[in-house]
N, C-alpha and C positions, 0 to 999 in steps of 0.2 A: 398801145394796150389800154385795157379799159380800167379805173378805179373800182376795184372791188366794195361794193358796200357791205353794211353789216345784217349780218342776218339773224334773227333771234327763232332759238330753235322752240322755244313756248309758244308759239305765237298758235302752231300745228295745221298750218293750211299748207299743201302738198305739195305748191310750188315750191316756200319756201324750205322745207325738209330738206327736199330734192337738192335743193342748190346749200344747202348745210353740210349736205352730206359726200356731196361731190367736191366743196370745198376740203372737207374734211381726209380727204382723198388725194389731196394737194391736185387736180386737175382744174379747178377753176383759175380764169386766163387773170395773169397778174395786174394791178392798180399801175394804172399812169403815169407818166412822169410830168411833170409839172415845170413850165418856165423856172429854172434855176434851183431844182431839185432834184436830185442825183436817184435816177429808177433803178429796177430791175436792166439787166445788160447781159449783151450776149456771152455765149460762153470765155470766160478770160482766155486771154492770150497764153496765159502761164498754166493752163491747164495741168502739165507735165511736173507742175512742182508737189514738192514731196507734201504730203498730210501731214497731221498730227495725231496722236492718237486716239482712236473712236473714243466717242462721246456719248455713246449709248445709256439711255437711262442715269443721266448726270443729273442731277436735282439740288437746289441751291432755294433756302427760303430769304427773301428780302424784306427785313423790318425799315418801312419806309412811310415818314409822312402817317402814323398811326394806324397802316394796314401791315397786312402780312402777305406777298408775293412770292406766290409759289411759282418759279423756274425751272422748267423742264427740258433739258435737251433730248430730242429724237435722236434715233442712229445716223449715224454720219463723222465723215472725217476730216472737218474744217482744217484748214493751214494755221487758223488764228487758233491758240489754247480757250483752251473754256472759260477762263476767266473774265477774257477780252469781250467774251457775248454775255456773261454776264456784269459785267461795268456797262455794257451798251443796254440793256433794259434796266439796270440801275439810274442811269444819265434819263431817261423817258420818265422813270417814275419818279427823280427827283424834280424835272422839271413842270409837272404835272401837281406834285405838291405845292411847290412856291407859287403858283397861282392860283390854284383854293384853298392853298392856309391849311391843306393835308390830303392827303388822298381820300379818294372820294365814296372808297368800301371799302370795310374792315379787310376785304377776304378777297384775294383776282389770283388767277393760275395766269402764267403766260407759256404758251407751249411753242419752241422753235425747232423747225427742220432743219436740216442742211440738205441743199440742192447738189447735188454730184455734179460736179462740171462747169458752176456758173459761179459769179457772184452778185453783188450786192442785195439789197435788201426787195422784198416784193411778197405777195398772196396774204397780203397781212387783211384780217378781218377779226371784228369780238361779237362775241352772242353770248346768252342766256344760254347754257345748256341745262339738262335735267339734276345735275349735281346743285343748282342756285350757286355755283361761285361762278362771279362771270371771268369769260378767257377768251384771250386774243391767242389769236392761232397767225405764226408767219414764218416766212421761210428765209433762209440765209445762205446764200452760194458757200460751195464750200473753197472758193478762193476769194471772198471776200477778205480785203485790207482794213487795218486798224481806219484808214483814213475814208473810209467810206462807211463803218460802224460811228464814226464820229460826227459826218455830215447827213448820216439819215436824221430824215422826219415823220417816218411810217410811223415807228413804233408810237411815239410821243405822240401822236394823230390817233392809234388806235386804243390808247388808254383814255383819252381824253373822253371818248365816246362813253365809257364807265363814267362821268361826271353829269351826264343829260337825263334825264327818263324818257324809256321807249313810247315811243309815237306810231301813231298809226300811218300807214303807207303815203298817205297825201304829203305828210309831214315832216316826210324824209329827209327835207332842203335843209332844216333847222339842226338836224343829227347832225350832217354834216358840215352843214354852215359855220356850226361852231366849233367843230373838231378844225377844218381848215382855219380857220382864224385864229382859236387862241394856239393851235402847237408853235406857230413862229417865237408868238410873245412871251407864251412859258419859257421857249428855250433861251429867248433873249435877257429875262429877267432871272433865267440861273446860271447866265454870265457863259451860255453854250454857243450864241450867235453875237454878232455885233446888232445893234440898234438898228443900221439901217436897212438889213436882211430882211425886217418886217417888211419895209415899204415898198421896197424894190417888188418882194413879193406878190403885194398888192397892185401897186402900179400895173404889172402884168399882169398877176391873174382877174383883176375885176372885170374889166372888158369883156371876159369869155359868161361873164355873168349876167352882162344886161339883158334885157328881152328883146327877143325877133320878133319877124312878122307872125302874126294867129299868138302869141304870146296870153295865155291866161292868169298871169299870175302864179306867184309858190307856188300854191298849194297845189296848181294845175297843169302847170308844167314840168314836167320829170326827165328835160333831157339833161345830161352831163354837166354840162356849164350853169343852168341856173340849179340843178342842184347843189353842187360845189360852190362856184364863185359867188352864182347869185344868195345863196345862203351866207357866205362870208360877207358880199355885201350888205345885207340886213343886218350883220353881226357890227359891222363896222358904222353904219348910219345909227345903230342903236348905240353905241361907245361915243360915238359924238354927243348924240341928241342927251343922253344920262348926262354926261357932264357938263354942258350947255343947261342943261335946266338946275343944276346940281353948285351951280357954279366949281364945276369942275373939280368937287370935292369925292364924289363917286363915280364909277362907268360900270361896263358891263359886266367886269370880273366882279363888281359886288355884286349886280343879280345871279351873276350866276352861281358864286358861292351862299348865297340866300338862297335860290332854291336847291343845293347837297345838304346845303343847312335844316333847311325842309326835309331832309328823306328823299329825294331826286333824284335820285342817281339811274342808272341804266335797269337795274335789278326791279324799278317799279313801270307802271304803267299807267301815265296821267296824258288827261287830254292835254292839246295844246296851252288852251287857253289857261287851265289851272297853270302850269309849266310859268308862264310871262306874266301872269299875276300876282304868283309868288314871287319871281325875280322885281317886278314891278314894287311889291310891299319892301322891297328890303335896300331899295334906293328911294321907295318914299315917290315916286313917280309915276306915269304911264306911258313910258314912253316904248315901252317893250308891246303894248298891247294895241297903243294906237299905230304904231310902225304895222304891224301884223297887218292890221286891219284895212291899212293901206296897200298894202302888196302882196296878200294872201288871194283875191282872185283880181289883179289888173297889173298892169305890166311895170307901171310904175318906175320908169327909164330914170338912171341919174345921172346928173352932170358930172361927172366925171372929174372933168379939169378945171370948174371950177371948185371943188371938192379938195383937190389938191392944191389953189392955190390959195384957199383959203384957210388948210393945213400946215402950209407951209412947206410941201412937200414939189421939189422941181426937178424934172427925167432932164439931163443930162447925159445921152446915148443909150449906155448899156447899165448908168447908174445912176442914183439920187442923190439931190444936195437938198439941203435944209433953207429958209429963210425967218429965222425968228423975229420978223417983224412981222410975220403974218397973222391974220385975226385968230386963229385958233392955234396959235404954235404949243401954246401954254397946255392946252387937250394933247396935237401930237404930241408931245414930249412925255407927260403924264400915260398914256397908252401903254408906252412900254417902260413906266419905271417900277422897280422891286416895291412888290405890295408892301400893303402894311401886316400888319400882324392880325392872325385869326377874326373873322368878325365873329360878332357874336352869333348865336342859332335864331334862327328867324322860325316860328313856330306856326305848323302849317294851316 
């Protein structure tokens, strides 16, 4: 199944309405599963088990990280109590704050369905509606287990998207790019994953990222994998290169918290290049804009495994080992360690 991306309903050209509105409908086909993340599934086995009581119109606000999350359950008769769906977009939006030092607008609705007959998690998408609060809309089997509310990564991935500002179509690899990337790290550094769940991650997903043959570059390629992974790898080339130039004193989560700092966030609407410039100003660097500039229209292949073993990072079958002797271990390890506290506002 396919990764649903996000749609902004301001934008007001017909295709994208259309597909807002059919999303909105719950009939758009669910997001992906991803090497070693737990998708949408067929209807459970346990179908026959007893419900809990409808959850119609359950509303719960979440003071989190200096925003307010408005929680909305739809009609439905999940197995799990309401509680449990609300501590699961709780866990997202706390993890979401520890990597930008707070959430990233004051004001986000999240609205969840319950799918009759199914579970786990899936049709997750956020957009700009005409209210200006932006809302992830997604859906939750209604035999969904605690333990698959615990190992999602949707959610955490679709709030993330609230921390970027919206881009224009070309530049869609970068929405997501970064959304795939930091949801691992956020959750690793609010102690929701282990460490090496990032890399494994990567290990696998990069691959589906590099360029094929007729490959134009981001901006110009728009199939599935270089907008996902190949976006996650620019995300990742750019976290080395900051801290390489930085003596490993910053990475990417300070540009990117430099540009929310900025006013960045999904709710505006900046070119790319303002977007990496700002990030750029707030590590003191340019490694955000010369990266771009490199892989924005050419295909720009990367070594892969020398990447990894220069990280320090080594596949052992189905899993990863570490070698801290390696030239940039001191980077990977830094990648995924708990921020520091708030940076300052970087003024646009």
């Amino acid at each position: 199944m396919k990764r649903l991306t996000r749609r902004r309903a301001r934008t007001g050209t017909a295709a994208r309405t259309l597909m807002v509105a059919a999303a909105l409908a719950g009939v758009i086909v669910a997001a992906a599963t991803w090497p070693g993340r737990p998708g949408a599934r067929a209807a459970s086995a346990v179908a026959g088990a007893a419900a809990s009581s409808d959850i119609a119109g359950e509303t719960r606000q979440l003071e989190i990280g200096g925003a307010v999350i408005t929680v909305n359950l739809a009609a439905g008769r999940p197995d799990l109590p309401s509680q449990r769906i609300f501590a699961w977009v709780t866990r997202a939006a706390r993890a979401v704050t520890m990597y930008y030092g707070g959430f990233p607008v004051a004001r986000a609705d999240v609205e969840v369905r319950v799918a009759e007959g199914r579970d786990g998690v899936f049709h997750g998408f956020t957009y700009d509606p005409d209210s200006g609060i932006l809302t992830t809309r997604i859906a939750v089997g209604q035999h969904t287990t605690d333990a698959e509310l615990e190992s999602d990564w949707m959610m955490t991935h679709e709030l993330v998207h609230m921390a970027f500002p919206s881009m224009k179509d070309e530049h869609h690899w970068i929405e997501e790019g970064i959304a795939t990337y930091v949801e691992p790290i956020a959750r690793v550094e609010d102690g929701q994953l282990p460490m090496n769940s990032v890399w494994q991650q990567l290990v696998d997903g990069l691959p589906k990222g590099e360029p094929e043959a007729g490959d134009e570059g981001l901006d110009h390629t728009h199939t599935w994998g270089r907008t996902y992974w190949g976006g996650a790898m620019y995300c990742l080339l750019a976290d080395v290169g900051i801290r390489r130039a930085t003596n490993n004193r910053m990475g990417l989560q300070d540009a990117l918290r430099g540009i929310v700092a900025a006013g960045g966030s999904m709710e505006q609407d900046w070119s790319i290049e303002r977007a990496l410039e700002t990030g750029d100003k707030a590590t003191g660097t340019t490694v955000l804009m010369d990266l771009y500039e490199k892989m924005k229209a050419a295909p720009a292949p990367v070594d892969l495994a020398q990447m990894w073993r220069e990280l320090g990072v080594v596949t052992t079958g189905a899993s990863v080992t570490f070698r801290d002797d390696a030239p940039y271990a001191a980077i990977r390890r830094a990648i995924t360690e708990k921020p520091r506290a708030r940076l300052a506002p970087v003024k646009p």
